[in-house]
C-alpha positions in Angstrom: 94.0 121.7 85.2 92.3 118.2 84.6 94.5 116.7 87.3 97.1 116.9 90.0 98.7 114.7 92.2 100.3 115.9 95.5 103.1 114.3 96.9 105.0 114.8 100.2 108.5 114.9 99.0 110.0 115.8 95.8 109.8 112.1 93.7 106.5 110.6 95.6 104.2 111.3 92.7 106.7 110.3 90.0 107.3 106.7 92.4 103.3 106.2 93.0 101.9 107.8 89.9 104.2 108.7 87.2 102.8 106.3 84.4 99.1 108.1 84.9 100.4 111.5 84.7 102.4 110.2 81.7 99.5 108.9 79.9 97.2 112.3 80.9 100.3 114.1 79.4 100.1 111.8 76.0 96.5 112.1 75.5 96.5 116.3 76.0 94.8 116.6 79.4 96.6 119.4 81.5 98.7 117.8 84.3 100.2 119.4 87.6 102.5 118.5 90.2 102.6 120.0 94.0 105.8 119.2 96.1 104.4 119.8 99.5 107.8 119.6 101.1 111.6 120.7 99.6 112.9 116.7 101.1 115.6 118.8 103.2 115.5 116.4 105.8 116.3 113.7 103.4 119.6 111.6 104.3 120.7 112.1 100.3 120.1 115.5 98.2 120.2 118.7 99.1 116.7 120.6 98.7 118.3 122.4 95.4 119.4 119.0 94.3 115.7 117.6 93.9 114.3 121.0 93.2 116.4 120.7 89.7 115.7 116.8 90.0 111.9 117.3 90.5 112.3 119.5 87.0 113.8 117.3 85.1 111.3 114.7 86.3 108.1 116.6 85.4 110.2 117.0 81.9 110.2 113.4 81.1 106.3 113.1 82.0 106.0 115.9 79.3 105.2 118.4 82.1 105.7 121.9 81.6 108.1 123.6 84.5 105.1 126.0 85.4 102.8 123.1 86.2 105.4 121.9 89.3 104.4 124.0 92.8 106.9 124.1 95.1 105.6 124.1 98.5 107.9 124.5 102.0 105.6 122.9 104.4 108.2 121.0 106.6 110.1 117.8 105.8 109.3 115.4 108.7 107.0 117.3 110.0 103.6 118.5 107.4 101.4 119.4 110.5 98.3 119.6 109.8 97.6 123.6 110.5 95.5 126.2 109.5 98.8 127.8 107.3 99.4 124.3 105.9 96.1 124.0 104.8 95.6 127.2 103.0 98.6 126.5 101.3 97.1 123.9 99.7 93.9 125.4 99.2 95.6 128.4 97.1 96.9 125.7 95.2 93.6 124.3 93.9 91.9 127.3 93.8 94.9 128.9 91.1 94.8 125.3 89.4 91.5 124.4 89.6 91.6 120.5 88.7 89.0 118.6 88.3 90.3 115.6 90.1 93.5 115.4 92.4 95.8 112.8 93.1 97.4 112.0 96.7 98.5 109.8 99.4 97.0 106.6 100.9 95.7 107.4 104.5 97.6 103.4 105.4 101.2 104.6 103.7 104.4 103.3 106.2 105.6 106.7 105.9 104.2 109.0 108.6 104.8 112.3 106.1 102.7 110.4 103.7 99.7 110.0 106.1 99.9 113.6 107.3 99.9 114.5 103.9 97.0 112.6 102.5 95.3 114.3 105.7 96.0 117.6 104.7 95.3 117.2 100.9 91.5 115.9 102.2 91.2 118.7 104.4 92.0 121.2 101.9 89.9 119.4 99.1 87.2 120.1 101.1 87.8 123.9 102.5 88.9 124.5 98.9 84.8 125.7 98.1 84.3 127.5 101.0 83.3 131.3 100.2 84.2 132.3 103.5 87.6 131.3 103.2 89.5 133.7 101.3 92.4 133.9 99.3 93.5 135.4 96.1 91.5 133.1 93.8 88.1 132.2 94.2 86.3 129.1 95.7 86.8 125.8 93.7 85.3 122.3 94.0 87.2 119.5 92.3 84.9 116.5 91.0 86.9 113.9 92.9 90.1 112.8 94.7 91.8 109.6 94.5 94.8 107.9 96.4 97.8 106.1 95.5 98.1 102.5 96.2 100.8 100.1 96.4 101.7 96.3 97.1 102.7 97.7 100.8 99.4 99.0 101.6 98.1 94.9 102.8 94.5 94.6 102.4 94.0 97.5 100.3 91.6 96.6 97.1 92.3 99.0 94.2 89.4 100.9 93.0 91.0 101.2 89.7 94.2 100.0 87.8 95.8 102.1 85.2 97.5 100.3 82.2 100.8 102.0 82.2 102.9 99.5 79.8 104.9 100.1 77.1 106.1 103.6 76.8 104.4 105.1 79.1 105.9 102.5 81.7 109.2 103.9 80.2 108.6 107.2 80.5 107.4 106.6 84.6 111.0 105.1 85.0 113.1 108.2 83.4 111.0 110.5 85.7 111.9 108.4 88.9 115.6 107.8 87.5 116.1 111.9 87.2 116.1 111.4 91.0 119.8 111.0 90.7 120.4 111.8 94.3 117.9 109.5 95.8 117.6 106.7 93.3 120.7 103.8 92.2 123.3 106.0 90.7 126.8 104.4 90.9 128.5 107.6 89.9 126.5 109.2 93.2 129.0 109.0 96.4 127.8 109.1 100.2 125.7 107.2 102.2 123.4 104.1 101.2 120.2 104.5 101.7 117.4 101.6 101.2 115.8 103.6 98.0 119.1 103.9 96.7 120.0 100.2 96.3 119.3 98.6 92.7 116.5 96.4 94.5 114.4 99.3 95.1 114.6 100.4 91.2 113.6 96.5 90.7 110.8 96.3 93.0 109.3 99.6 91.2 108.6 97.2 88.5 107.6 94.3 90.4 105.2 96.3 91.9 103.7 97.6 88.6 104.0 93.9 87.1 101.8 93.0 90.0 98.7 95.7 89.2 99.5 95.3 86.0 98.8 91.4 85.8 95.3 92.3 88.0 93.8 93.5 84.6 95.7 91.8 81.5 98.7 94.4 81.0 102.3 94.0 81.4 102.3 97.0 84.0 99.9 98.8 86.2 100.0 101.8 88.7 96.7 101.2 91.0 94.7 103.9 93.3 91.9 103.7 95.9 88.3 106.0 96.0 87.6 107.6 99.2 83.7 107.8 98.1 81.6 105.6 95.7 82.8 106.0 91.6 79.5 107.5 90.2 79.1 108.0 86.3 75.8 108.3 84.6 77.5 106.8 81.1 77.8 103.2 81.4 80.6 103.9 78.0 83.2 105.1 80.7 83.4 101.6 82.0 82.8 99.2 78.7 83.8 101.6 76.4 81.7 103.4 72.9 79.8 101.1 71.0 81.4 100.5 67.9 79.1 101.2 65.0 
């Protein structure tokens, strides 16, 4: 893999960085997606619901099914354990990405923070020799976080320029949610990422990044650790002859 992102719950990475993987997936890097939990304690959905859901998602990011891992590491709970950890570690050592995705340390959402702890945990055991599993030891280049408007005081490392279609494309994969997400046809209880405000903040959220750097929308992540390059061309861009 070039990339994956690791969410907590099944619609996470499609919420905090579904325009990037869309964009990856355009340009013909390999993309994955790891549900760490199945959202069973979720007050909407049943875990098959956002299995199927989580599917059709990766489907409109132009991600094959086989690139989506399924992990059952506890709704409401992801404790940060030796089994946890080598759950995630099998992960990157079958995938081997050069860069990962994953939750913001400072996230409201206490799964959110145990999972960005794991995730760095793991992305470090993940070259250990000494640790075994049934792939060998891998070392991803780098990690990154997600980053949103709720995270105050939080300076982006980078923005992404998702506008356009990719933009588009970020919204089907969070609207394929159809059990978490505004759905009139969906009955039950109401839930505060069910309301048509939450849908509209998704974009006033991406407006926001996106007017940091010039573009009509933006998805934004933090570095844990210095950006290094030795090619100034990855930050102006080739010379044009």
């Amino acid at each position: 893999m070039d990339c994956i992102a690791i969410g907590a719950h099944p619609d996470d990475v499609e919420l905090f960085a579904g325009g990037f993987l869309a964009l990856c997936a355009q340009r013909g890097y390999r993309i994955g997606i790891v549900h760490l939990t199945r959202g069973e304690r979720g007050t909407r959905g049943s875990p098959d619901e956002r299995r199927t859901e989580a599917l059709a998602a990766a489907e409109a990011l132009s991600i094959p099914s086989e690139n989506v891992a399924f992990l059952d590491l506890g709704d409401a709970l992801l404790d940060n354990t030796e089994d946890n950890r080598l759950e995630i570690v099998r992960v990157l050592r079958r995938w081997r990405p050069r860069f990962v995705l994953h939750h913001n340390p400072f996230d409201r959402h206490p799964d959110h923070r145990k999972a960005c702890r794991l995730v760095e945990e793991a992305f470090f055991y993940s070259h250990l020799a000494k640790i075994e599993t049934d792939a060998p030891p891998h070392a991803p280049t780098g990690r990154f976080m997600f980053l949103n408007n709720s995270h105050a005081g939080q300076i982006p490392a980078f923005i992404v320029d998702i506008s356009g279609e990719v933009f588009e494309r970020k919204m089907a994969a969070i609207r394929a949610y159809r059990s978490q997400f505004h759905n009139p046809d969906r009955k039950g209880e109401e839930t505060y990422i069910s309301s048509m405000e939450f849908l509209e903040q998704i974009e006033v959220r991406a407006r926001y990044f996106g007017g940091m750097i010039g573009a009509k929308h933006g998805e934004a992540f933090q570095a844990p650790e210095p950006l290094a390059f030795s090619d100034p061309s990855c930050l102006i861009g080739a010379r044009e002859e």
